[in-house]
Structures are given as C-alpha cells and as structure tokens.
C-alpha positions as CSV (number, residue, x, y, z in Angstrom):
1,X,5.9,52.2,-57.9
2,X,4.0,48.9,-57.5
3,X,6.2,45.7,-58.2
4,X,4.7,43.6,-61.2
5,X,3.5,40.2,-60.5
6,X,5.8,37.5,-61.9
7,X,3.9,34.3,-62.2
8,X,7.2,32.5,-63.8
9,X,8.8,30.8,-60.6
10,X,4.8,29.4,-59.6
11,X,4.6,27.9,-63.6
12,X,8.3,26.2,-62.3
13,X,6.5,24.5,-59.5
14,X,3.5,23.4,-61.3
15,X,4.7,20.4,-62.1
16,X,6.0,19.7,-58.6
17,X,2.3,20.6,-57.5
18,X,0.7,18.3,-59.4
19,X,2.8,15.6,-59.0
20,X,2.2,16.5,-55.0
21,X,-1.5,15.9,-55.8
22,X,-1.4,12.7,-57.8
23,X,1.0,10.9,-55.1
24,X,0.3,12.4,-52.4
25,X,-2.9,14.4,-51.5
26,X,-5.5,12.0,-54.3
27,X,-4.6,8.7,-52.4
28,X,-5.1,10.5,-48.7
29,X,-8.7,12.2,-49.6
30,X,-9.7,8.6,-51.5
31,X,-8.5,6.3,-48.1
32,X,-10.5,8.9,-45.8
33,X,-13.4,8.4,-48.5
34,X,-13.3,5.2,-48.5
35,X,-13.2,4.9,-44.7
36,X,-17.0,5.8,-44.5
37,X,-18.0,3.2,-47.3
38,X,-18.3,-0.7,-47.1
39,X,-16.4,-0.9,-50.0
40,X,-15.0,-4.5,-51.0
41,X,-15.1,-6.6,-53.7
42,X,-18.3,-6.6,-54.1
43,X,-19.5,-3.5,-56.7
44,X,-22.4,-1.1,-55.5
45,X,-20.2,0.7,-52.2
46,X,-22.5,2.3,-49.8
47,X,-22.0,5.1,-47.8
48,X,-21.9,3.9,-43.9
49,X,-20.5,7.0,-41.7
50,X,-18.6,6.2,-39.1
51,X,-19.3,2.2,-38.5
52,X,-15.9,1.4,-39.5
53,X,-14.2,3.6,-36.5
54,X,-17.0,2.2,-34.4
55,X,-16.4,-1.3,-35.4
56,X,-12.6,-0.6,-35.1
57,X,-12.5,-0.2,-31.4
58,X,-15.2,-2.9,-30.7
59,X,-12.3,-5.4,-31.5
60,X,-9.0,-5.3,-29.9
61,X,-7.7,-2.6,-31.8
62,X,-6.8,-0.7,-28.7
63,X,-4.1,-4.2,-28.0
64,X,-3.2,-3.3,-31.3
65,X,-2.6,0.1,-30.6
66,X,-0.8,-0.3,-27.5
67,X,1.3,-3.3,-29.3
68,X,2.8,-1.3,-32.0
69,X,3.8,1.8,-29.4
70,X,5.5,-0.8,-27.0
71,X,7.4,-2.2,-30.2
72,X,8.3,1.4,-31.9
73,X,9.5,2.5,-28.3
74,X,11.8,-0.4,-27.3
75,X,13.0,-0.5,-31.3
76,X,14.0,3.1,-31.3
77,X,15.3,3.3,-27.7
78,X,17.4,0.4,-28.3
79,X,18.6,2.2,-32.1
80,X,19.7,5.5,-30.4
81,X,21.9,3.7,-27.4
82,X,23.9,1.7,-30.1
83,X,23.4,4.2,-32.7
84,X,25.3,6.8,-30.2
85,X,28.0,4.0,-28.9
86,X,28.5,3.3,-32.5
87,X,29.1,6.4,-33.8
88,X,31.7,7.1,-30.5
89,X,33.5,4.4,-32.1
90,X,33.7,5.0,-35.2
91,X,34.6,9.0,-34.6
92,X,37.5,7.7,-32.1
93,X,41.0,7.6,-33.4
94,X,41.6,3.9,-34.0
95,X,43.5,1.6,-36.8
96,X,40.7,1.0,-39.3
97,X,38.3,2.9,-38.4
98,X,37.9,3.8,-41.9
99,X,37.0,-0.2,-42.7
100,X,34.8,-0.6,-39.8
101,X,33.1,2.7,-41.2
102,X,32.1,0.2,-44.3
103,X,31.2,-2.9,-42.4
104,X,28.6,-0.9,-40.6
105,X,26.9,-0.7,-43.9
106,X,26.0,-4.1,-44.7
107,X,22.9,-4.7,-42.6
108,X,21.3,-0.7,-44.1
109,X,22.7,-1.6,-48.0
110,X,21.3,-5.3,-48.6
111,X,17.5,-5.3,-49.3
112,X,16.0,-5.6,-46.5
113,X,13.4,-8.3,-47.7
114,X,16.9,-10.7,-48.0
115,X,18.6,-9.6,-44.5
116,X,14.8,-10.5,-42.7
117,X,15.0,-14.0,-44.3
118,X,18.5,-14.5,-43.1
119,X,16.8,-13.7,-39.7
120,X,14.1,-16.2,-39.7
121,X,16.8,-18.9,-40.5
122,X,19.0,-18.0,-37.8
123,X,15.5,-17.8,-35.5
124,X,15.0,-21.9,-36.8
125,X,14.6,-24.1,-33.7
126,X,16.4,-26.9,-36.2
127,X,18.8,-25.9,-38.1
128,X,19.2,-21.8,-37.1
129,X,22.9,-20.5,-35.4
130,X,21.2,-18.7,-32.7
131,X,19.6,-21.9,-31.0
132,X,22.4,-23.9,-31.9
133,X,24.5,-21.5,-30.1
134,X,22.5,-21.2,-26.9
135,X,22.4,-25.2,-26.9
136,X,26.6,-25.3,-27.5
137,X,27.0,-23.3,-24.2
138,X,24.5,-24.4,-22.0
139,X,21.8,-21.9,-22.2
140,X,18.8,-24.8,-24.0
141,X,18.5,-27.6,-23.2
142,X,17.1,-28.6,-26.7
143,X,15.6,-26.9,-30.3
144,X,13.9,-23.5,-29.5
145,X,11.5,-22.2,-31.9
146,X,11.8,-18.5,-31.3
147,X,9.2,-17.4,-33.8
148,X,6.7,-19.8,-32.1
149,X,6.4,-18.5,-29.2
150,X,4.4,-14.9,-28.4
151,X,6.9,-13.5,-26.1
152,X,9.7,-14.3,-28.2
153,X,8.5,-13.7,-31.8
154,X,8.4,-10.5,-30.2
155,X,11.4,-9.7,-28.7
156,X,12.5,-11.7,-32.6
157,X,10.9,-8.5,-34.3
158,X,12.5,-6.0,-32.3
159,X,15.8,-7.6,-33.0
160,X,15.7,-7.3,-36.2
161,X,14.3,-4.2,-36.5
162,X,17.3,-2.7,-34.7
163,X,19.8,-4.7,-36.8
164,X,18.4,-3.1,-39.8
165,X,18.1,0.5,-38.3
166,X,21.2,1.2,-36.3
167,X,23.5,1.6,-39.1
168,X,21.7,5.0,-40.2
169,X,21.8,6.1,-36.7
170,X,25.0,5.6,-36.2
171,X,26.1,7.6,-39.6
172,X,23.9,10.0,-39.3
173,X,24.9,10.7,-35.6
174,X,28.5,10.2,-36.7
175,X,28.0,13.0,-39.2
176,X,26.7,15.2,-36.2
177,X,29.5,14.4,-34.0
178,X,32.4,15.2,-36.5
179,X,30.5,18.5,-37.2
180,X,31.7,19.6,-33.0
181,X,34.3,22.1,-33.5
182,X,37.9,20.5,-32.1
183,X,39.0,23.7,-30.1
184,X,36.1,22.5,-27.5
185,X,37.9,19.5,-26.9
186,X,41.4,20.6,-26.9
187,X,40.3,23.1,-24.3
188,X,38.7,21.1,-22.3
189,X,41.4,18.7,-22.7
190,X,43.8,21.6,-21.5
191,X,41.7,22.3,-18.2
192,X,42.2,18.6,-17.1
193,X,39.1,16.9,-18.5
194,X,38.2,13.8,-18.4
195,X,37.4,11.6,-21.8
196,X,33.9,10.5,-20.2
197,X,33.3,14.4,-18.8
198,X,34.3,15.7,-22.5
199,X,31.4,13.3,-24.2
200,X,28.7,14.4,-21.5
201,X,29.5,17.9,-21.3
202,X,30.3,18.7,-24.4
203,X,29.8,15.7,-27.4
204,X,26.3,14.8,-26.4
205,X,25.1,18.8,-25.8
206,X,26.0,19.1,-29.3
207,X,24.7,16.4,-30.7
208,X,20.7,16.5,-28.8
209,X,19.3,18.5,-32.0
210,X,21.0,15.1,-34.1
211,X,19.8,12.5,-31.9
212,X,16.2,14.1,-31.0
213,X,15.7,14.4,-34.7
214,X,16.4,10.6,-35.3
215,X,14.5,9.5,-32.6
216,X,11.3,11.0,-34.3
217,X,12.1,9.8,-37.9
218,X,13.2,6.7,-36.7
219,X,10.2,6.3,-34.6
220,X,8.1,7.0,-37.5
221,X,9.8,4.5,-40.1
222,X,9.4,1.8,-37.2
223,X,5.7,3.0,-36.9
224,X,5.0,2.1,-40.5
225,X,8.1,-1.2,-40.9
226,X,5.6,-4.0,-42.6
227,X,7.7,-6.2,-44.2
228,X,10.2,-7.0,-41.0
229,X,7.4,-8.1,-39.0
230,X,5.4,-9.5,-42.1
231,X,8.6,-11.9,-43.6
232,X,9.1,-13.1,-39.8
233,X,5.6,-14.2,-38.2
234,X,3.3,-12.4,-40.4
235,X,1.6,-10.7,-37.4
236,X,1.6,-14.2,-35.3
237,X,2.2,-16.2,-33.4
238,X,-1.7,-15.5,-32.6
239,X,-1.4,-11.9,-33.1
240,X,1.3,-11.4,-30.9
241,X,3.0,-9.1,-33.4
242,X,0.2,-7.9,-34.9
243,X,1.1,-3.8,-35.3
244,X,-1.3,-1.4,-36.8
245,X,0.3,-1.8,-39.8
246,X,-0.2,-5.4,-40.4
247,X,-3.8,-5.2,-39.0
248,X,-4.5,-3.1,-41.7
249,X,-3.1,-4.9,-44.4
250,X,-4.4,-7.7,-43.4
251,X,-7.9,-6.2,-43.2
252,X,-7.5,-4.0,-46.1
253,X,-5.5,-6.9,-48.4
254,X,-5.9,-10.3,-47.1
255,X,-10.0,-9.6,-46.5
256,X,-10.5,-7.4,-49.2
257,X,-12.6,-4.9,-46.7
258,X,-11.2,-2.0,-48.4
259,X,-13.7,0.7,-46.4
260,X,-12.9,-1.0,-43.0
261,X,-8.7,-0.7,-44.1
262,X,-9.1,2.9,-45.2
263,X,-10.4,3.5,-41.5
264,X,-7.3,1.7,-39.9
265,X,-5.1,3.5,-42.2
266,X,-6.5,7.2,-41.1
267,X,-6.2,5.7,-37.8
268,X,-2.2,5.2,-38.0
269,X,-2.4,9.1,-39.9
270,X,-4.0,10.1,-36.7
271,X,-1.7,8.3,-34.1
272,X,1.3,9.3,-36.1
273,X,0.3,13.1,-36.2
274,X,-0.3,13.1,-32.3
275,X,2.7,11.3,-31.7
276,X,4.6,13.9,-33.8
277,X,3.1,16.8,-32.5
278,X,3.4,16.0,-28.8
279,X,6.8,15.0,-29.0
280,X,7.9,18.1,-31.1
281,X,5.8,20.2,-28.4
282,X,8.3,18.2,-25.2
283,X,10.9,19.1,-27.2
284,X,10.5,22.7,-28.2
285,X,9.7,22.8,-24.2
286,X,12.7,21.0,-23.1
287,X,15.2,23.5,-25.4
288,X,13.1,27.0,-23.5
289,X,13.5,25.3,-20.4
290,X,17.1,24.4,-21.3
291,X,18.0,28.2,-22.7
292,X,16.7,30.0,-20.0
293,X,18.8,27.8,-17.6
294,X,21.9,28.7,-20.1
C-alpha cells in the first residue's frame, strides 16, 4: 500500500522559508553580486569581475587579515581561561555564591554600546581610573593615553572585548559543569582524590564538548564584534585596530564603494567558513583519536 503524500507540515514551514529567503539567502546572493560591480553612489553599476578581489589583496588586506585572527585568538583564549575559572567558582560551595552568580551579569546585560563608552573613559590619559591608578602606585610616571598608542589601543580592544564576553562563557560553562553527575565525585572523593585531580580527570573531560563549542561561537561573534572596536579607536590609532570588519565598513559605508565592500564582506564569509570547517575537522579528529585511546 503506498503512503499518501501529506504536503501539510511543508505548508507549516513556508513561512519560515520565506522569511529564510528574505533575511537571509536575498542579502548573501545581492553582496556576492554586488562584489563584481563598481557599484557606488554614482547610478549606472557596471559589471567588473573580479577587480575588487584583485584590488583587495593589492592593499594590505592580508595585515588586515592576519590582524583580526591575532585579535579573535587572544580574545577567545583569554574568554575560555576566565570563563572556566569563573564557572569553578561559581559551581563551588561558597556563602553567596548565589549573589556573585548575579554580579557576573552586569558586564553581558548592559548594552554593550554604554559598557564600551565606560571603557574609553576609564582608557583617558586625563581624567580615566586606569592611568590614574597606575600613576597612584608607581607604575607612570605621568598621563598615558592608551587609545593613542598602536600597541596599546590594541591590547585596549582585547580588554574589552573579554570584559564583555566572559560572562556567557562562564554561565554557559557553568551550566555544563552542574550537568556532571555527583556520584563521579563522591567516588573519586572516596578513592582519595585530590580536589585539583577531580577537576582534571574528571570536571574538565566532561565539560571539552561545552568549552570546544564556545570556543567556536565565541570565536565567531569576536570575528564579526564592530562596535567594541569601532566606539574605542574606530579602527586607529593608524589602522592598528583595523579588523576585517571595520575595513569593510569603512569601505563599504564611510566610502560609499558598495561593490568593493561586498567583496570584503564575502571575504570574511570565506575566512569564517574555513575557520569553521578546519576547526570542526581538528576536533572531530581529536574526539577519534581520543575514543580509540578510551
């Protein structure tokens, strides 16, 4: 007896199709258009192949490049450790913990636009807490413009980057570590070990899937983060914190050379894809490697 077609649960997700469509799949087919035109201001766009893409790596796009990796790494390494240290705190059994489970929320719940202006205060040379610190105990000798300076704009970024990610890592990895079932402890706790042997051997085992994940969306949200850097130095001082993303808008935006942004733009799809898909391939290799050792 052949099973009748039932095209009712398709008609349900019609409307999620098309809404896929409009948001998502129109604006990527019109930027990779668009990336083989001159289009601008100007009306009349002509069709130009690939001169964007060449043009793009006749400039220093490739400092761009490698810019925005060395800021996504050091901005999600630094996440993880104090997303993992924080969540071993706030899992431990400690007066308050439910409190300091709130304050960690403060720097993911206000807007980010306000917590990055708070930031650039506290970076002042003048008038900010963080010079006026270092000078209280000795470590300037006078005002220090941090957001000024190429080296330290940078480092500035990075900062706040992580102050505004780690609280998700830490909840999130929180979550993963109250998920460990308690009879692995209290066993292991029965056979004489050690609080630092429990978290390696068992806790952090556990909790790879957890962190792994985060490290990849985290690594992607820091990838695309434009208005941290943007609110700060707005890709200066001299283009020292000039990511991908910012090049692009500022080529796209600030230039109006819509074609030559559309290029940039497919260029971050493509990094971000091969980022993605190498480290998902590590990864699937890492947890074969690791089973057939188990």
């Amino acid at each position: 007896m052949t099973r009748r077609f039932d095209a009712f649960p398709y008609m349900l997700l019609l409307p999620a199709f098309f809404l896929t469509v409009i948001i998502v799949a129109w604006p990527l087919f019109e930027t990779f258009r668009l990336s083989f035109t001159n289009a601008s201001l100007r009306p009349g766009e002509k069709y130009v192949g690939f001169e964007n893409y060449v043009e793009i790596f006749e400039d220093d796009f490739w400092e761009v490049i490698t810019r925005t990796f060395i800021w996504m790494f050091f901005g999600v390494l630094i996440k993880i450790i104090l997303g993992v240290t924080g969540a071993v705190l706030l899992n431990a059994a400690l007066p308050g913990r439910g409190l300091f489970r709130v304050l960690i929320m403060p720097p993911w719940i206000v807007p980010i636009a306000i917590g990055v202006f708070m930031w650039s205060w506290m970076y002042n040379g003048q008038f900010g807490m963080i010079s006026g610190v270092a000078q209280k105990i000795g470590l300037l000798s006078g005002p220090f413009e941090f957001l000024a300076y190429k080296n330290s704009s940078f480092i500035a970024t990075i900062v706040t980057d992580v102050w505004v990610g780690t609280p998700l890592v830490s909840l999130y990895l929180l979550a993963a570590m109250q998920s460990v079932p308690n009879e692995l402890y209290e066993a292991a706790w029965t056979d004489g070990a050690g609080r630092f042997y429990r978290f390696r051997r068992i806790t952090l085992p556990l909790i790879a899937p957890s962190i792994f994940t985060m490290a990849l969306l985290s690594a992607i949200w820091t990838f695309n983060s434009f208005d941290i850097i943007w609110i700060l130095t707005e890709g200066g001082p001299r283009g020292a914190t000039t990511t991908m993303i910012i090049d692009t808008y500022k080529t796209a935006i600030s230039r109006f050379r819509f074609g030559e942004g559309s290029a940039r733009a497919v260029m971050i799809l493509i990094c971000l894809t091969a980022f993605s898909v190498g480290y998902l391939i590590l990864l699937a290799k890492a947890s074969r490697r690791t089973g057939a050792k188990g």
